[in-house]
C-alpha positions in Angstrom: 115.2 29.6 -24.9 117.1 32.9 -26.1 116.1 34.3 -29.2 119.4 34.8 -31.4 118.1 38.1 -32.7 117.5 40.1 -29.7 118.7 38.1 -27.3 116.0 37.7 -24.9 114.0 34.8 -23.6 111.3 33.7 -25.8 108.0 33.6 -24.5 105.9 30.8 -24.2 102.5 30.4 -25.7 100.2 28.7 -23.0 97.6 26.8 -24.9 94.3 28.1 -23.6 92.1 25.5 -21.7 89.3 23.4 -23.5 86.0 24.5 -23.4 83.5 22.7 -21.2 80.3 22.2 -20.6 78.2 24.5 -17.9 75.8 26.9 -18.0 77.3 29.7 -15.8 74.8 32.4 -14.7 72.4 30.3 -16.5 71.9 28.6 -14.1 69.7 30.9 -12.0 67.5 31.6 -14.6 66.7 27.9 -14.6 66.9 27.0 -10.9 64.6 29.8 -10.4 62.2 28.6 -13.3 62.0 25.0 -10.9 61.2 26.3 -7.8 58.3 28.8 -9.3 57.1 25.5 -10.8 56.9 23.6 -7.7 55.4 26.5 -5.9 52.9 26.2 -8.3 53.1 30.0 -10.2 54.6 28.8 -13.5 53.9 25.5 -16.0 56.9 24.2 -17.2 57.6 22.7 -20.2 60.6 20.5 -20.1 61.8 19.8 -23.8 61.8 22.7 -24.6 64.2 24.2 -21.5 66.3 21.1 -22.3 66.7 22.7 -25.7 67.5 25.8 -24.5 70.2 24.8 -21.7 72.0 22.1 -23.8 72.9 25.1 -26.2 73.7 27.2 -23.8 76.2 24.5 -22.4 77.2 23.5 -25.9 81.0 24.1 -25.5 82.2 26.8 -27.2 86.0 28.4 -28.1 85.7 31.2 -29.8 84.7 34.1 -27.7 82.5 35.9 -30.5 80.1 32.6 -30.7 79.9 32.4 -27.0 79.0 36.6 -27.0 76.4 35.6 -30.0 74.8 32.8 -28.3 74.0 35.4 -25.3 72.7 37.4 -27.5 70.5 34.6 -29.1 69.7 33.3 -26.2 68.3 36.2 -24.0 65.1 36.7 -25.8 64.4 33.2 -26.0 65.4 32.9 -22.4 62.1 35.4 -22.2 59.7 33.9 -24.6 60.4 30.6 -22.7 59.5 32.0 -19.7 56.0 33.7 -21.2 55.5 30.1 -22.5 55.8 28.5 -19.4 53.6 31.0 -17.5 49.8 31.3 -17.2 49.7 34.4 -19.0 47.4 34.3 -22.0 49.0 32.9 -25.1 50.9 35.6 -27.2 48.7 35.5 -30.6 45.8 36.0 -27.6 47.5 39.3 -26.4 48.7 40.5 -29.6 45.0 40.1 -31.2 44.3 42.2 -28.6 46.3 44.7 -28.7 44.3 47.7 -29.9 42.4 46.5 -27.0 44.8 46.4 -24.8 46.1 50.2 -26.1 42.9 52.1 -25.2 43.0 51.4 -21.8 43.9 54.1 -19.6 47.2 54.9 -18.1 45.9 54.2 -14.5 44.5 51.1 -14.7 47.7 49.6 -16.8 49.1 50.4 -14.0 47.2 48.7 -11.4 47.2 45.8 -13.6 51.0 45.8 -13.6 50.9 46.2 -9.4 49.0 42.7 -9.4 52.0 41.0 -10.9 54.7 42.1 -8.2 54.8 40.0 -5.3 57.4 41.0 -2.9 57.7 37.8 -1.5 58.9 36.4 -4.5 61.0 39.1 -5.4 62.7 38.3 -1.9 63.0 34.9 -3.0 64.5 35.0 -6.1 67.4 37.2 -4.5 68.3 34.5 -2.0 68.1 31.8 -5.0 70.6 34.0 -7.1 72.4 34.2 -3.4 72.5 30.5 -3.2 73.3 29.9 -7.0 76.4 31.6 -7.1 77.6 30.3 -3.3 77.0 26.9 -4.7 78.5 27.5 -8.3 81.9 27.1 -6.0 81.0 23.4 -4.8 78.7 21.9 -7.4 78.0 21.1 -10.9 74.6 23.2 -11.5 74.2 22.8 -15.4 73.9 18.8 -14.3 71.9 19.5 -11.4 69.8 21.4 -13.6 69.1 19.3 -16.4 68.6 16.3 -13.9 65.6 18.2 -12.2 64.4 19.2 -15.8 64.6 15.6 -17.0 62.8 14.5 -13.4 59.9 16.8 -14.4 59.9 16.1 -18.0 59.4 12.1 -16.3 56.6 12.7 -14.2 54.9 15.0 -17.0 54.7 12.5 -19.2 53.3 9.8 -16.4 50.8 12.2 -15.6 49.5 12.9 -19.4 49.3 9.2 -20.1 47.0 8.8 -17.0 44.9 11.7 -17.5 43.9 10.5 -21.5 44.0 6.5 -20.3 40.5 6.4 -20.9 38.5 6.4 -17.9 36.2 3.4 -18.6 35.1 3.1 -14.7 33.9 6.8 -14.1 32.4 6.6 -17.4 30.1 4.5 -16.0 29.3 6.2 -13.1 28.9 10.0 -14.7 29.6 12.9 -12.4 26.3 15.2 -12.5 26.9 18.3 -14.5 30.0 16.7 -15.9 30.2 15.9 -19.9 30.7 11.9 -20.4 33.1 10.6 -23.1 36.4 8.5 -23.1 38.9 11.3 -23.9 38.4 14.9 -22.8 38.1 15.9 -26.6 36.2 12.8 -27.2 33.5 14.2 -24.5 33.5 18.0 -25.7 32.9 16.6 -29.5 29.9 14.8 -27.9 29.0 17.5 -26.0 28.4 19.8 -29.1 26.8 17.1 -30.9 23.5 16.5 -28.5 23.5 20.5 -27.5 23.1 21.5 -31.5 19.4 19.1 -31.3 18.0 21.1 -28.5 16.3 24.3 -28.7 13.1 26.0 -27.0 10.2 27.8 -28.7 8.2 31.2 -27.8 4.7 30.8 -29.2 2.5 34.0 -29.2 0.6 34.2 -26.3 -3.4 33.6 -26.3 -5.5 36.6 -26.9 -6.7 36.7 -23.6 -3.5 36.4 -21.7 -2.1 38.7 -19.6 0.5 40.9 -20.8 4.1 41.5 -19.1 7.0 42.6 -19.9 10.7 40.4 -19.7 13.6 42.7 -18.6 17.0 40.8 -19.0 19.4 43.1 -16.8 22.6 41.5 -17.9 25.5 42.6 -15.7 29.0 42.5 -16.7 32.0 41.1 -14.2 29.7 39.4 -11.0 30.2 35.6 -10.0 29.1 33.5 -7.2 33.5 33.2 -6.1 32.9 37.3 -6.4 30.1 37.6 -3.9 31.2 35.3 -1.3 34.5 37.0 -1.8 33.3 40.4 -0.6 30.3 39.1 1.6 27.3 40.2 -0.6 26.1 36.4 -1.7 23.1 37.0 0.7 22.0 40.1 -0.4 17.9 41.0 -0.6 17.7 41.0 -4.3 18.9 37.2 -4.2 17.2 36.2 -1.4 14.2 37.4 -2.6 14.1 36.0 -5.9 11.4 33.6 -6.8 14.1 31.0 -8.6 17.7 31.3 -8.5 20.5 29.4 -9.7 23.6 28.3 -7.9 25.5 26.7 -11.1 24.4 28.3 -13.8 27.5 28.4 -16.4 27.6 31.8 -18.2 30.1 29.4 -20.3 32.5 32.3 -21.5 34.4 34.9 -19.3 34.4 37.8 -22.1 31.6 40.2 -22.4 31.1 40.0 -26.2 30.9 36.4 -26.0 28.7 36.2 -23.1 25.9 38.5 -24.8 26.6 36.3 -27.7 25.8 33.3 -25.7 22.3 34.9 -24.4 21.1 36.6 -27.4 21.2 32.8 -28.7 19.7 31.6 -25.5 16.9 29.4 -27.1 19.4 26.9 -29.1 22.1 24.7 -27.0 25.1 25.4 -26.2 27.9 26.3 -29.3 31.3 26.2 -30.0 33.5 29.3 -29.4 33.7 29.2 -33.0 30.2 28.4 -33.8 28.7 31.9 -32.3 30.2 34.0 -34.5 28.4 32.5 -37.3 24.9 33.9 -38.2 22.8 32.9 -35.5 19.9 31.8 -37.3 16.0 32.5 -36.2 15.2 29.5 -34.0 18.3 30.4 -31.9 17.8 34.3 -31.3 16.1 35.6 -28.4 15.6 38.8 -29.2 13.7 38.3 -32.6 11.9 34.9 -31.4 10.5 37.1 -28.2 9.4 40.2 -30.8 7.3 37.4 -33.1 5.5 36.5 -30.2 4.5 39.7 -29.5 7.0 41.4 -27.5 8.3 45.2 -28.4 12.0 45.3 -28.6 13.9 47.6 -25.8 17.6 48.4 -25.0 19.1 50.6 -22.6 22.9 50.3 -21.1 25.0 52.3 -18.9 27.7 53.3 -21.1 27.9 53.9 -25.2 28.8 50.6 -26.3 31.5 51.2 -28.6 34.4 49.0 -26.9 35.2 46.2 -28.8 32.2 47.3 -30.6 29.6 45.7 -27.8 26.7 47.5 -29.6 26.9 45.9 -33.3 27.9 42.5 -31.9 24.4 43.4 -30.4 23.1 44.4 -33.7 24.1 41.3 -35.0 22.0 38.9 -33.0 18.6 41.0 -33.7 18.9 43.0 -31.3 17.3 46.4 -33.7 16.4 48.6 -30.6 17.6 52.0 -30.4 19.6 52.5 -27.0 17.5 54.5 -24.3 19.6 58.0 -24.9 22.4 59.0 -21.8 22.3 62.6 -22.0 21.6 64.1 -18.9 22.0 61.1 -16.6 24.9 61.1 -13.7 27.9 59.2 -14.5 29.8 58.6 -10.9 32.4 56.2 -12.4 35.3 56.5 -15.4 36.0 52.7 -17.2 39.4 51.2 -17.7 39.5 53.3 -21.1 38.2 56.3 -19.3 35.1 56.7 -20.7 31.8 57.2 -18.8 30.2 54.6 -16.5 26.1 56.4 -15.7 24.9 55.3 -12.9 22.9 52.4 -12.9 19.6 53.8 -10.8 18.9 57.0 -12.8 19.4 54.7 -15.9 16.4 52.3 -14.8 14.5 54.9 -13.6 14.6 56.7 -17.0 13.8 53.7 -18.7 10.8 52.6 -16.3 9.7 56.9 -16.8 9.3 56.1 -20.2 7.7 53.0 -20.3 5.1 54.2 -18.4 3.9 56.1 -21.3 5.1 54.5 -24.5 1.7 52.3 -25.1 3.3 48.9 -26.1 1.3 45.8 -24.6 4.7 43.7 -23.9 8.1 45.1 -24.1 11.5 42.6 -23.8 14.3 45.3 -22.5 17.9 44.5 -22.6 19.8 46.3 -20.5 23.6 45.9 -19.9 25.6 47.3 -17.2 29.6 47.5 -16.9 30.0 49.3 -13.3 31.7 46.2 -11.9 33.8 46.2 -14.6 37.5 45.7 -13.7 39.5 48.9 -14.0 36.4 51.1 -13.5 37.1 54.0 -10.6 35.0 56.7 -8.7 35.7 60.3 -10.5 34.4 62.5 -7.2 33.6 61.6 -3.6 36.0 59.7 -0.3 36.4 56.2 -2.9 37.6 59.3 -5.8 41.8 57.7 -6.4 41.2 54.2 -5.3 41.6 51.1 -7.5 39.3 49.4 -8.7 39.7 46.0 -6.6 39.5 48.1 -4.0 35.8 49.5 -4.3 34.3 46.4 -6.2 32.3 45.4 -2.9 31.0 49.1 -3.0 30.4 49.2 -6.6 28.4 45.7 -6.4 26.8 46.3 -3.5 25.1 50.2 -5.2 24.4 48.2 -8.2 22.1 45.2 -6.1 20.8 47.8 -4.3 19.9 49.9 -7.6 18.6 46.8 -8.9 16.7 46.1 -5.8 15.3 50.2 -5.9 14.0 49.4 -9.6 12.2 46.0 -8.9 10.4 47.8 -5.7 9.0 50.7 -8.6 8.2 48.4 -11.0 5.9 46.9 -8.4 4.6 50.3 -7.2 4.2 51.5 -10.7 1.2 48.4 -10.8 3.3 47.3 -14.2 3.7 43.6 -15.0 6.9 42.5 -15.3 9.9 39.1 -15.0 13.3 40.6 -13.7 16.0 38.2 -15.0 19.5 39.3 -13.7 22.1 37.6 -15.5 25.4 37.6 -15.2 28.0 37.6 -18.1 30.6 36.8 -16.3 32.9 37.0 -13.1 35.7 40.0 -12.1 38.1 37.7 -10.5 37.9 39.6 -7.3 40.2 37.3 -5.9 41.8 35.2 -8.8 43.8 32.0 -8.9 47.7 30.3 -9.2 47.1 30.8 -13.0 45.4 34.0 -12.9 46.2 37.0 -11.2 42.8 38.6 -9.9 41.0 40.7 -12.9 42.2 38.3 -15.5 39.9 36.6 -17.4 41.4 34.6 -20.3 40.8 31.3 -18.6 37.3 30.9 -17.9 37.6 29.0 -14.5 34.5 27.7 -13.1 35.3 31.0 -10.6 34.0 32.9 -13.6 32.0 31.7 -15.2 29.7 30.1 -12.6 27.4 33.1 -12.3 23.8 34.4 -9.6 20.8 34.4 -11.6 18.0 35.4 -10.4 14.6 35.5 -11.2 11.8 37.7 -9.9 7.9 37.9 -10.9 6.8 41.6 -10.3 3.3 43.0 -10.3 -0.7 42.4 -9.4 -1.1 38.3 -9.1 2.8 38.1 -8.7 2.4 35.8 -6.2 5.3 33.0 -5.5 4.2 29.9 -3.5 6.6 28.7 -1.5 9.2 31.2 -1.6 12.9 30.9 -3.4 13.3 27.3 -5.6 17.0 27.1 -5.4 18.2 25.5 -8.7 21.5 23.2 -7.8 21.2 21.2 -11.2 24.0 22.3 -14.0 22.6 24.8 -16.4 23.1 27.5 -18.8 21.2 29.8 -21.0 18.8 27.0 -22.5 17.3 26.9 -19.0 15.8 30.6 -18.9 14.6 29.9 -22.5 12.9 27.2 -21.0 11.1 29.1 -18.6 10.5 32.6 -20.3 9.1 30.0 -22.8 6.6 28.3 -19.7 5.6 31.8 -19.0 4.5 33.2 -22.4 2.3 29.9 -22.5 0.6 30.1 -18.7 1.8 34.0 -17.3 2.5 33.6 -13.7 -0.1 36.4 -12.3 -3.0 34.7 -10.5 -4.8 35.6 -7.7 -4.6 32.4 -6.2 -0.5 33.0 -6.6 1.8 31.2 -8.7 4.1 28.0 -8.0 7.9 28.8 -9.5 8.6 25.1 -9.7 5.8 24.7 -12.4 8.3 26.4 -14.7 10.6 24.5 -14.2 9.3 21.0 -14.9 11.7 19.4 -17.7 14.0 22.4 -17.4 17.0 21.7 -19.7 20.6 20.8 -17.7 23.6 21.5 -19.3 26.9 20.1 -18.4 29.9 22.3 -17.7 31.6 23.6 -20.6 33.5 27.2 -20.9 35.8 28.4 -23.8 37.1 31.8 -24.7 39.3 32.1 -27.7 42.6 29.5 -27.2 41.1 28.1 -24.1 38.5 25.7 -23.0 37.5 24.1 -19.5 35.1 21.2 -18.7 34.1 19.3 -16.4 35.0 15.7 -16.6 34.6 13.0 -14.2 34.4 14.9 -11.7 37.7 17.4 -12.3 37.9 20.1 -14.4 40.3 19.7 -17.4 42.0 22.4 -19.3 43.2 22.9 -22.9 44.9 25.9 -23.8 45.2 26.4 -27.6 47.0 23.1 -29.0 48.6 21.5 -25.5 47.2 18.1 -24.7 44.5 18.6 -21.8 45.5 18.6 -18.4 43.5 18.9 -15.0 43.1 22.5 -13.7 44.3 23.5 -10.3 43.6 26.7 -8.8 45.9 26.4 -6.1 43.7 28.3 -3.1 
């Protein structure tokens, strides 16, 4: 057609093509999401990534909607993918974030390192390779949301057989395990027998003889750890007159942890419940000082991260700290402040016991050298990392201990070494957790080496090490400082360690930190992170 005005050829108007569904370069983003998930590295929730790819397929005609929906949907894209990860929930990490901002410049960095994996970066490439090769030939936004529907399928099959209620193993309980119908139903009951049970320290008699209790509680060691970097057979273990090879430290932070053993005489609580006052039949540290027993504290750094020393405070525990001026300090912590060496620490404590005049003394001291993060300041291990020197940094602090436990027993002094862990590093971590993260406290954790020793004249042990394989926790060395205050195990004729432990309280496997909580149950550990139904735990070794 000829327009009449100027005489030349109208032009046509081509009506632009219907919108469609497909996701575009979506598609990767999901694709790639699938295939961490069946390797294992991600979780995956499928609702909601159905949510997010049926609006991003939603068909759209207007250019500046499709341009907003981009923009809408990139940072949800991201928070999806936190979501599905194993990364600690984001009200987790942004409570901790003044935490989280003292650490020092280094060691954010090394943390960042443990994320990378080459591999997977290779990986993803050739995905994004494949995904737009195969963009040509196929419908990926259907593909897609078939696999996500598949998933979403055998999700839900598995949730309804992990809460059926398990009336055969119920019947035949797992040892160590906690019994009940329903995971929560069994955690409920679990809290509900441990808040009966508690143990007693009655003043010893007049004529018995004095000793003192040294609780060296040691932050970031596990059993996984040692076997990990070939010190589970070291002398101080092996030469310890009990020692416990499941004995659940039931949290994987330090504050917690001290929490946990300051209220040592009372059963196990909630996450929850430990921040409330502790009360006096559940706190060590004033239960020992009524029966006669002089309060003593000493640590190897200042206390005042995450305020360590008045969570301390808070549980009774009044003793001023044994004063760090002048002693060594070979190490720098993940907020670069001083790590003292462990061995001049001890030895100034042991120097001035020797002279203060108390009869019995309980001393608390707390170490952080294994602390993730921590690194050498001079010397050939000065610029490493920190997973780097752990086996050195463990293996000085066993044999520090070991140093201190021979000059107690020189020195002719009386004395019950109990080295307790809070906690494990996560030398080697897990699928969910890259090594040094904690937030989930995995059985890897939280299943800590304590040991026992009976130092001094009439410390005799008969019958060497009694290897404890029964599930316990803090209740257990309750139990036996409490045996110990009534008969003292320094006799000529030598003592037997199993007497102590006749009746010794078990306690089944139960860990939480804050959002997160692991048990054992019929014989698999379950996990419940923060609201999400529970779901069997996997660490994928």
């Amino acid at each position: 057609m000829t327009d009449p005005l100027s005489g030349r050829a109208a032009e046509e108007e081509v009506p632009s093509p219907p919108p469609r569904l497909a996701l575009g370069g979506w598609s990767f983003y999901f694709i790639a999401k699938l295939l961490l998930f069946w390797r294992g590295l991600i979780g995956l929730h499928p609702l909601a990534n159905l949510a997010l790819l049926a609006l991003l397929s939603l068909p759209l005609r207007s250019a500046r909607l499709r341009a907003l929906r981009n923009i809408v949907a990139v940072p949800a894209a991201v928070s999806l993918l936190y979501y599905d990860s194993f990364l600690p929930p984001f009200n987790r990490l942004w409570s901790q974030a003044h935490l989280v901002g003292s650490f020092s410049p280094g060691y954010l960095v090394e943390l960042a390192g443990r994320f990378i994996q080459w591999e997977l970066v290779a990986l993803l490439v050739l995905i994004w390779v494949v995904c737009r090769v195969a963009a040509s030939y196929l419908r990926l936004g259907v593909l897609t949301a078939a696999m996500l529907c598949a998933v979403g399928l055998q999700q839900l099959r598995a949730n309804q057989a992990e809460q059926a209620p398990a009336l055969a193993a119920v019947a035949v309980q797992t040892p160590g395990a906690v019994a009940g119908e329903t995971p929560q139903l069994a955690l409920q009951q679990f809290f509900e027998r441990e808040g009966k049970r508690s143990a007693t320290f009655k003043p010893p008699a007049a004529n018995s003889t004095p000793f003192d209790l040294i609780f060296i509680h040691i932050c970031s060691l596990s059993w996984d750890d040692l076997q990990t970097v070939g010190l589970d057979q070291h002398p101080v273990l092996k030469q310890a007159d009990v020692l416990f090879h499941h004995f659940n430290s039931a949290a994987s932070y330090s504050g917690p942890a001290a929490i946990r053993l300051m209220r040592g005489p009372c059963g196990q609580q909630s996450h929850t419940g430990i921040y409330d006052p502790p009360g006096d039949r559940c706190a060590l540290m004033p239960g020992l000082e009524k029966a006669g027993f002089t309060q003593q504290m000493a640590m190897n750094h200042d206390g005042h991260f995450d305020d360590f020393i008045g969570l301390l405070r808070k549980q009774g525990l009044s003793a001023a700290a044994t004063p760090l001026a002048g002693v060594p300090a070979p190490l720098r912590a993940f907020d670069d402040s001083a790590v003292y060496d462990d061995g001049a620490m001890l030895n100034r404590w042991a120097t001035a016991r020797a002279s203060d005049g108390a009869a019995r003394v309980a001393l608390y001291y707390n170490t952080i050298s294994l602390h993730d993060g921590n690194h050498f300041v001079n010397g050939p291990n000065a610029g490493k990392d920190s997973s780097g020197t752990y086996r050195i940094r463990a293996a000085k602090l066993l044999d520090d201990i070991g140093q201190f436990m021979t000059q107690l027993e020189r020195s002719g002094r009386r004395a019950v070494v109990v080295v307790v862990p809070e906690h494990g590093a996560a030398v080697r971590g897990d699928k969910m957790q890259v090594a040094g993260l904690r937030d989930i406290p995995t059985p890897a954790l939280t299943n800590v080496p304590v040991a026992i020793k009976v130092i001094g004249p009439g410390a005799h042990a008969l019958g060497g090490t009694v290897h404890v394989n029964d599930a316990t926790s803090y209740l257990a060395l309750s139990h036996i400082v409490s045996a110990m205050l009534d008969k003292p195990p320094f006799d000529a004729a030598g003592f037997a360690p199993s007497d102590y432990l006749a009746g010794l309280p078990l306690t089944p496997y139960v860990a939480e930190n804050e959002g997160s909580t692991m048990l054992e149950y019929h014989g698999k550990y379950m996990l419940k992170l923060g609201t999400e139904p529970w779901k069997a735990y996997d660490p994928g070794r």
